[in-house]
CHARMM internal coordinates of N, CA and C (Angstrom, degrees):
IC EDIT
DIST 1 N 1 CA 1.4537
DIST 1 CA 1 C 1.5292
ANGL 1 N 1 CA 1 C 108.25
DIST 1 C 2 N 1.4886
ANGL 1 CA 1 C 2 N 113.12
DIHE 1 N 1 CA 1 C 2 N 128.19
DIST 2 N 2 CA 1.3002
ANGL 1 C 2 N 2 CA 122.80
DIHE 1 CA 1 C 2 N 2 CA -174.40
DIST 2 CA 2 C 1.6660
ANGL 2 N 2 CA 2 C 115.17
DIHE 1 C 2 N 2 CA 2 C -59.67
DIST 2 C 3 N 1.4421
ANGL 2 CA 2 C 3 N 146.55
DIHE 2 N 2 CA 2 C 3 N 143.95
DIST 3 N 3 CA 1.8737
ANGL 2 C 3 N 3 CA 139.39
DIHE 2 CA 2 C 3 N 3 CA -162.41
DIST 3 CA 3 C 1.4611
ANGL 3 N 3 CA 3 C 76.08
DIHE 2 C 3 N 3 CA 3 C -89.90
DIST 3 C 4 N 1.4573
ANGL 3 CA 3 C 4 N 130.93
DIHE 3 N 3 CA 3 C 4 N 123.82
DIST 4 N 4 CA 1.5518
ANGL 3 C 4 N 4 CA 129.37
DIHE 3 CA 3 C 4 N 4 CA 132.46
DIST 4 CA 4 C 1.1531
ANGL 4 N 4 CA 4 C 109.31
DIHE 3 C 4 N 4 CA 4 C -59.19
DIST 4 C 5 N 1.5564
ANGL 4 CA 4 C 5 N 131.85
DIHE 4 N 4 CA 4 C 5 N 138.02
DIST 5 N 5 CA 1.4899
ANGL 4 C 5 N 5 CA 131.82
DIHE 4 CA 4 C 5 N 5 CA 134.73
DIST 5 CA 5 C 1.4723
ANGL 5 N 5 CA 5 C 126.59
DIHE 4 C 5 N 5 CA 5 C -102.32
DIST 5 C 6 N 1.2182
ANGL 5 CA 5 C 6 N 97.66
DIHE 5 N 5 CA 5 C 6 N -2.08
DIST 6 N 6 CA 1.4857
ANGL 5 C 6 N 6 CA 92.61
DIHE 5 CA 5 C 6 N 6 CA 171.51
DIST 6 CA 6 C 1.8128
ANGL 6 N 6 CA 6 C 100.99
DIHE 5 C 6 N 6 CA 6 C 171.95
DIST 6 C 7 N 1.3228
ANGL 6 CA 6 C 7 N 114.35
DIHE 6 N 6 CA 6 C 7 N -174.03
DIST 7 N 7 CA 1.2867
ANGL 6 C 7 N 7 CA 132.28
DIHE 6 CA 6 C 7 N 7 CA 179.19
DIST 7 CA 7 C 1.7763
ANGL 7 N 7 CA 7 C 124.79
DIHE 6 C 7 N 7 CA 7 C -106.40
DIST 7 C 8 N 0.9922
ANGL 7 CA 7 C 8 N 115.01
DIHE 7 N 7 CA 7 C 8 N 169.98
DIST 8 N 8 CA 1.6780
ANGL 7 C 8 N 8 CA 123.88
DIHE 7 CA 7 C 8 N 8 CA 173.60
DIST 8 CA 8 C 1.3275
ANGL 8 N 8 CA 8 C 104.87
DIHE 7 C 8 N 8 CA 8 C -83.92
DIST 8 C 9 N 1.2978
ANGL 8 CA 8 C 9 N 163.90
DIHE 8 N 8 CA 8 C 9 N 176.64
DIST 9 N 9 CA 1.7387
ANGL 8 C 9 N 9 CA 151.36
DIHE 8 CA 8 C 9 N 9 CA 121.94
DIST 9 CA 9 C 2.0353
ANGL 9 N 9 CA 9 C 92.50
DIHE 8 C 9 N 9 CA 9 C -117.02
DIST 9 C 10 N 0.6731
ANGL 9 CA 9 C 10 N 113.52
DIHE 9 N 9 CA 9 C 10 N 110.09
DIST 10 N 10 CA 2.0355
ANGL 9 C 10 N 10 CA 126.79
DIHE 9 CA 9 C 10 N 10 CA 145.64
DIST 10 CA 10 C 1.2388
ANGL 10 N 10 CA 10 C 111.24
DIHE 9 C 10 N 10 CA 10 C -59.12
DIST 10 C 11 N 1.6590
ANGL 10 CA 10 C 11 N 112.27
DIHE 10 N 10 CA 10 C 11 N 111.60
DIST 11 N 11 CA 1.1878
ANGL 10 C 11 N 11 CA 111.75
DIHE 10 CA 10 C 11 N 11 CA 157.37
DIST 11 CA 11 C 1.6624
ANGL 11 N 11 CA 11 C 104.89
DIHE 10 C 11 N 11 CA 11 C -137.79
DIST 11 C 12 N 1.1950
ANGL 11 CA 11 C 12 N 106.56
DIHE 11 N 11 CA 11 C 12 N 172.08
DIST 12 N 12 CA 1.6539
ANGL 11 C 12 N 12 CA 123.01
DIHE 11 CA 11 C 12 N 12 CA -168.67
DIST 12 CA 12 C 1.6877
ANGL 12 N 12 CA 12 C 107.52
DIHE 11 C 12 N 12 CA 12 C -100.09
DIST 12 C 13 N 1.2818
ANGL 12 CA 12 C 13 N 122.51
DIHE 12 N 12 CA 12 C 13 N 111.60
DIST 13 N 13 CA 1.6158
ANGL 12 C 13 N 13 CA 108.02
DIHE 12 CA 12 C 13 N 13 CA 172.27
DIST 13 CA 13 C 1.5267
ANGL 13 N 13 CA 13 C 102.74
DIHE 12 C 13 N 13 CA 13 C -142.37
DIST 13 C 14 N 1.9415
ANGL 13 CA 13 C 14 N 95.84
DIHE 13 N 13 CA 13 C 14 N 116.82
DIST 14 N 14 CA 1.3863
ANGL 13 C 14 N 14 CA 98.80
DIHE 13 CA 13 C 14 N 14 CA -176.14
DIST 14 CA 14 C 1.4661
ANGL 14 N 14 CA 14 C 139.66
DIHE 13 C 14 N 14 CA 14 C 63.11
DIST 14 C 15 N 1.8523
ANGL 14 CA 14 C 15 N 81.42
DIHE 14 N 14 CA 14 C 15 N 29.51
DIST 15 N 15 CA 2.1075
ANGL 14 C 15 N 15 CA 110.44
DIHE 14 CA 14 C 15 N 15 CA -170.83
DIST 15 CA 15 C 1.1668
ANGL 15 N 15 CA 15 C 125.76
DIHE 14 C 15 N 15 CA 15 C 44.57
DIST 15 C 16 N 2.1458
ANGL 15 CA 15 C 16 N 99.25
DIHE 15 N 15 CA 15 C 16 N 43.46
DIST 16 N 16 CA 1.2378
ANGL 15 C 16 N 16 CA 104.07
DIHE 15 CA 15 C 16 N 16 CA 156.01
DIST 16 CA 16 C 1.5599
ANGL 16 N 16 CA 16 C 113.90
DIHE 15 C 16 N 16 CA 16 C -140.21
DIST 16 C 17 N 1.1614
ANGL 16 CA 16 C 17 N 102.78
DIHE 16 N 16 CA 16 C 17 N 110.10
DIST 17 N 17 CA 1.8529
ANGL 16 C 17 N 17 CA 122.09
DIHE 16 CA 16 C 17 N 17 CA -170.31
DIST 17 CA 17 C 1.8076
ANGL 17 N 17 CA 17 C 100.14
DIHE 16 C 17 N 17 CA 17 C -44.71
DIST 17 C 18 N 1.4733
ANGL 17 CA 17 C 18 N 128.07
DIHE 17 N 17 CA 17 C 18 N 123.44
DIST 18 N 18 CA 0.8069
ANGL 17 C 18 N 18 CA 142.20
DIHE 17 CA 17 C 18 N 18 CA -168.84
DIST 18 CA 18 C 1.8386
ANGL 18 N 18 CA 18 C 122.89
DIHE 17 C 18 N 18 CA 18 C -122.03
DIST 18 C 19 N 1.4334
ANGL 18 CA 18 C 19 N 138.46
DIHE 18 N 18 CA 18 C 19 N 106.24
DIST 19 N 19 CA 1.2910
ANGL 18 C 19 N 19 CA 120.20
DIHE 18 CA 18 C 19 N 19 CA -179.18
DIST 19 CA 19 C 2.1537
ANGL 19 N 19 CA 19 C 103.81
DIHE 18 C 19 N 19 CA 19 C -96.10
DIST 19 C 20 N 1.4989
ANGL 19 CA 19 C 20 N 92.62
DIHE 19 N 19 CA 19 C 20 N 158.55
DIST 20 N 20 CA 1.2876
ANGL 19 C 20 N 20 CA 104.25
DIHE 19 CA 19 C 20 N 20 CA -158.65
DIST 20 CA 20 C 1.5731
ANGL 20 N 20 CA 20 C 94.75
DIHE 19 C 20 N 20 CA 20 C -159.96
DIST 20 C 21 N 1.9206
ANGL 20 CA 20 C 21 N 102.38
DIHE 20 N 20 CA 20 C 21 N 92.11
DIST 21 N 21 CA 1.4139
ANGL 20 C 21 N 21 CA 103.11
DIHE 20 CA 20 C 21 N 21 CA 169.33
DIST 21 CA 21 C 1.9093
ANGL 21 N 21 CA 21 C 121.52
DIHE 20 C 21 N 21 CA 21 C -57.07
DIST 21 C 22 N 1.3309
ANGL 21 CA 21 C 22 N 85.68
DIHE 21 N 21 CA 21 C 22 N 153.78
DIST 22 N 22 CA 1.6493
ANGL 21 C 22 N 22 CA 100.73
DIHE 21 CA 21 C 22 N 22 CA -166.82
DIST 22 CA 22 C 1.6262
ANGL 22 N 22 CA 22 C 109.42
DIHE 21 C 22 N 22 CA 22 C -115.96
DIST 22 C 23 N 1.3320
ANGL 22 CA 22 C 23 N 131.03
DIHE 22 N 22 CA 22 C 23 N 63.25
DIST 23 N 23 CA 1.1230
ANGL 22 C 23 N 23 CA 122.74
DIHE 22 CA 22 C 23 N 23 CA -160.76
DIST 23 CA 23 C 1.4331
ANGL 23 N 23 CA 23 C 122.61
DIHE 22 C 23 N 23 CA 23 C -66.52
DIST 23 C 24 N 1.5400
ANGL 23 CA 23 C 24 N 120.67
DIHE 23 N 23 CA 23 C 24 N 129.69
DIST 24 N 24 CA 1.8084
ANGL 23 C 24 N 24 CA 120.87
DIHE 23 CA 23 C 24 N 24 CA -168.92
DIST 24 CA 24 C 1.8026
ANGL 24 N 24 CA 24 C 100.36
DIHE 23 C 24 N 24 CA 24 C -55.43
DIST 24 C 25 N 1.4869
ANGL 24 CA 24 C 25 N 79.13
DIHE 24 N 24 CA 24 C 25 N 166.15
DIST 25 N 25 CA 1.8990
ANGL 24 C 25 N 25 CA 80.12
DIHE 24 CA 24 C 25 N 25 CA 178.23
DIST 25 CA 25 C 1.4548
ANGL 25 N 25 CA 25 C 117.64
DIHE 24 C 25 N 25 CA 25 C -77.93
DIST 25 C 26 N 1.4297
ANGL 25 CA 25 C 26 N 98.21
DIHE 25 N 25 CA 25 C 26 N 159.09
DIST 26 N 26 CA 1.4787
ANGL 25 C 26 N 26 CA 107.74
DIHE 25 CA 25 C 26 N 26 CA -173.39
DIST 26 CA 26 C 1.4229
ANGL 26 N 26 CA 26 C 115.22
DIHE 25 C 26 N 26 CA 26 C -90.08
DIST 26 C 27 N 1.3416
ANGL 26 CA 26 C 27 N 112.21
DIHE 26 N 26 CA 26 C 27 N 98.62
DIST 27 N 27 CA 1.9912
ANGL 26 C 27 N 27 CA 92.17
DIHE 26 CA 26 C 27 N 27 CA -176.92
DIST 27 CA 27 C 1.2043
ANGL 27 N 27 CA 27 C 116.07
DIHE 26 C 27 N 27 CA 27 C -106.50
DIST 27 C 28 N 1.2706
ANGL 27 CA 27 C 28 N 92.81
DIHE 27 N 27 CA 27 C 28 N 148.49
DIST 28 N 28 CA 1.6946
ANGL 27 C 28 N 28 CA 117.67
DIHE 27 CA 27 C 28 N 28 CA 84.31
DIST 28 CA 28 C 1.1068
ANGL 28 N 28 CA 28 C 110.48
DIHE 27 C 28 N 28 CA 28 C -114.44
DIST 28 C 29 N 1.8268
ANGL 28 CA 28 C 29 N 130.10
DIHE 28 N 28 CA 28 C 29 N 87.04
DIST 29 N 29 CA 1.2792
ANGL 28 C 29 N 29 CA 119.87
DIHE 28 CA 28 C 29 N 29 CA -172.13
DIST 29 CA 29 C 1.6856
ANGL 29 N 29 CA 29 C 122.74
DIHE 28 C 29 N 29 CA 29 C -72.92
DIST 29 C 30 N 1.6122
ANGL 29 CA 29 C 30 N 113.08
DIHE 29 N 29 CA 29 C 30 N -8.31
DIST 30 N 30 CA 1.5258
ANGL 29 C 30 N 30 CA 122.64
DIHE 29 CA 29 C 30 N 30 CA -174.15
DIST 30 CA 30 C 1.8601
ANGL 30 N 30 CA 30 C 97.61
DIHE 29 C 30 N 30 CA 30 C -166.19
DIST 30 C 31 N 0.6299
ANGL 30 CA 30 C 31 N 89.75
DIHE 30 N 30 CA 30 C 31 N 119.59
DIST 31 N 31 CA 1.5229
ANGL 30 C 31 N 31 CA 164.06
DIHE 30 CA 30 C 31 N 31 CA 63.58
DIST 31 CA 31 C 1.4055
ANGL 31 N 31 CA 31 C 105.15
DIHE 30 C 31 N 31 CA 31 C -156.95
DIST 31 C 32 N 1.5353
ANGL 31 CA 31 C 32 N 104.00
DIHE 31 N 31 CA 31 C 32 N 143.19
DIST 32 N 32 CA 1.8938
ANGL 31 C 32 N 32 CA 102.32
DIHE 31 CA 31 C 32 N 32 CA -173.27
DIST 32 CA 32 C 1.8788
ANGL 32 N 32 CA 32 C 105.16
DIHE 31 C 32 N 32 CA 32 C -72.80
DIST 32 C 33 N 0.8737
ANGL 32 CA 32 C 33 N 89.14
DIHE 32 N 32 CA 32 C 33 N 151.65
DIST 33 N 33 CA 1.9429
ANGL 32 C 33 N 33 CA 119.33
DIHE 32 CA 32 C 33 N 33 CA 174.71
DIST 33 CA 33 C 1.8778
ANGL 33 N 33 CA 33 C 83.41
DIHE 32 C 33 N 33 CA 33 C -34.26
DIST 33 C 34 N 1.2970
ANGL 33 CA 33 C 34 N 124.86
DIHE 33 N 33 CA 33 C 34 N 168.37
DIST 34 N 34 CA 1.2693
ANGL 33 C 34 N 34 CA 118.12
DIHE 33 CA 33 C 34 N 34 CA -157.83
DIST 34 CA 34 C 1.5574
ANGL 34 N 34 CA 34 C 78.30
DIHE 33 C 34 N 34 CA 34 C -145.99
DIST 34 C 35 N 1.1340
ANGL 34 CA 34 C 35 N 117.13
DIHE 34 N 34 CA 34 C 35 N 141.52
DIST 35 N 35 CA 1.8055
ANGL 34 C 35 N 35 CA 131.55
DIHE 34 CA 34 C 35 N 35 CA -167.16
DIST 35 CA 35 C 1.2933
ANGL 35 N 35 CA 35 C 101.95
DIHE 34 C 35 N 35 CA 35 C -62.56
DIST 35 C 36 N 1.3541
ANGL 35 CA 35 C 36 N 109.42
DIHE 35 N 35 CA 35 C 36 N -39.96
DIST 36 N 36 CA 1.9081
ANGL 35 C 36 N 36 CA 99.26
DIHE 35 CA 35 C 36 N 36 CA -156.80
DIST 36 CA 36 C 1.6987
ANGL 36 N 36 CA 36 C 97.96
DIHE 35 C 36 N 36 CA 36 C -85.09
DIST 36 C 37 N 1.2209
ANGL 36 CA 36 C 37 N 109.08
DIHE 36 N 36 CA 36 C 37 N 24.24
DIST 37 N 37 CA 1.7163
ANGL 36 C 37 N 37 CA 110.28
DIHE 36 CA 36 C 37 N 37 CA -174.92
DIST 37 CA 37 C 1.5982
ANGL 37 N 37 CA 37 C 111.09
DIHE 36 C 37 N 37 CA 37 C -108.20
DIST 37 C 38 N 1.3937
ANGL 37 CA 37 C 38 N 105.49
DIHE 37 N 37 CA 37 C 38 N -1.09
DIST 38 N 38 CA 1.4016
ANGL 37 C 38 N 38 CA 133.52
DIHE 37 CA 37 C 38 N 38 CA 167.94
DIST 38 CA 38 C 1.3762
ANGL 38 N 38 CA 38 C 129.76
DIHE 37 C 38 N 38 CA 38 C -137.43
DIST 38 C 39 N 1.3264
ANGL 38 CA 38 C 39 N 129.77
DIHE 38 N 38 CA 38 C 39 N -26.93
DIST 39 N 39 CA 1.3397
ANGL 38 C 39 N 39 CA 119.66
DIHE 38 CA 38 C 39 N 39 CA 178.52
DIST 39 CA 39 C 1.4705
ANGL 39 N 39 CA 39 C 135.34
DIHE 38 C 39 N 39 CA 39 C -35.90
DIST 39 C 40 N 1.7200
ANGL 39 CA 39 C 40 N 104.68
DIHE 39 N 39 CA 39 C 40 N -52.85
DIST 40 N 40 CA 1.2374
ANGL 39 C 40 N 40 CA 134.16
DIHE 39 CA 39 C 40 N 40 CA -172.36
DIST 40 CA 40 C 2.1265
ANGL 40 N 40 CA 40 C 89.36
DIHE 39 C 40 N 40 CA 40 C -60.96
DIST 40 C 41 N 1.3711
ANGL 40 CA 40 C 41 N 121.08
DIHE 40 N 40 CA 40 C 41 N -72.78
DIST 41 N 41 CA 1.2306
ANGL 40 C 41 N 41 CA 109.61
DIHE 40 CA 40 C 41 N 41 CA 173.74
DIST 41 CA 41 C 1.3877
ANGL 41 N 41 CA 41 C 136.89
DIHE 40 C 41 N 41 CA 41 C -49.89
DIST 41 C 42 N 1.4597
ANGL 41 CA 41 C 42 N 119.23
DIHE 41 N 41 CA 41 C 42 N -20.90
DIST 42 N 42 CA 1.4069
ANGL 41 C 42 N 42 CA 131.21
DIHE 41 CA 41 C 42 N 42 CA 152.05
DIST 42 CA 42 C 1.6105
ANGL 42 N 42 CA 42 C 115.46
DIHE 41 C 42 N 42 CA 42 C -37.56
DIST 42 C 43 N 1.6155
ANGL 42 CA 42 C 43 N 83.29
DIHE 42 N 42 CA 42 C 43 N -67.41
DIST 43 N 43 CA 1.7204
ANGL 42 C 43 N 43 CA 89.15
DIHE 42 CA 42 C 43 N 43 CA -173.92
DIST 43 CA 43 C 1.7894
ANGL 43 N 43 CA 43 C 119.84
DIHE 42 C 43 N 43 CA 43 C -55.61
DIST 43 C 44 N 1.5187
ANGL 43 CA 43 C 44 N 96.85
DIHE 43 N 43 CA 43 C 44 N -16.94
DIST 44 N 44 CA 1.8985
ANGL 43 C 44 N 44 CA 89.10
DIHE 43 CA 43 C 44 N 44 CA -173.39
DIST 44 CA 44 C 0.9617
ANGL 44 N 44 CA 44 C 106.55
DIHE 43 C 44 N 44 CA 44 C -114.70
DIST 44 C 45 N 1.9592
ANGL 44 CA 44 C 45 N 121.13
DIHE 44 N 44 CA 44 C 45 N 17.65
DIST 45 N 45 CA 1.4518
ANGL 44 C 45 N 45 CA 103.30
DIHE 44 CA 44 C 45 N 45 CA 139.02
DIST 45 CA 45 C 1.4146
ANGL 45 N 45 CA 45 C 124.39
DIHE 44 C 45 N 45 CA 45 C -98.35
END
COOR INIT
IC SEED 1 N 1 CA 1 C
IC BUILD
């Protein structure tokens, strides 16, 4: 099975048909990174 990363979208600007890849999201889209999983390394740089 071929990896999709994303799609084509067609749109029209100024009556000239245009493609414009749409790349899928990059995850970890949910649940975000959780603060205390970095703070402590924040602080000791």
């Amino acid at each position: 099975m071929p990896r999709t990363t994303g799609t084509y979208a067609t749109t029209t600007t100024l009556g000239e048909s245009v493609r414009a890849f749409v790349p899928r999201p990059v995850p970890p889209a949910d649940p975000p990174l959780a603060p205390t999983c970095f703070v402590d390394l924040n602080r000791q740089a």
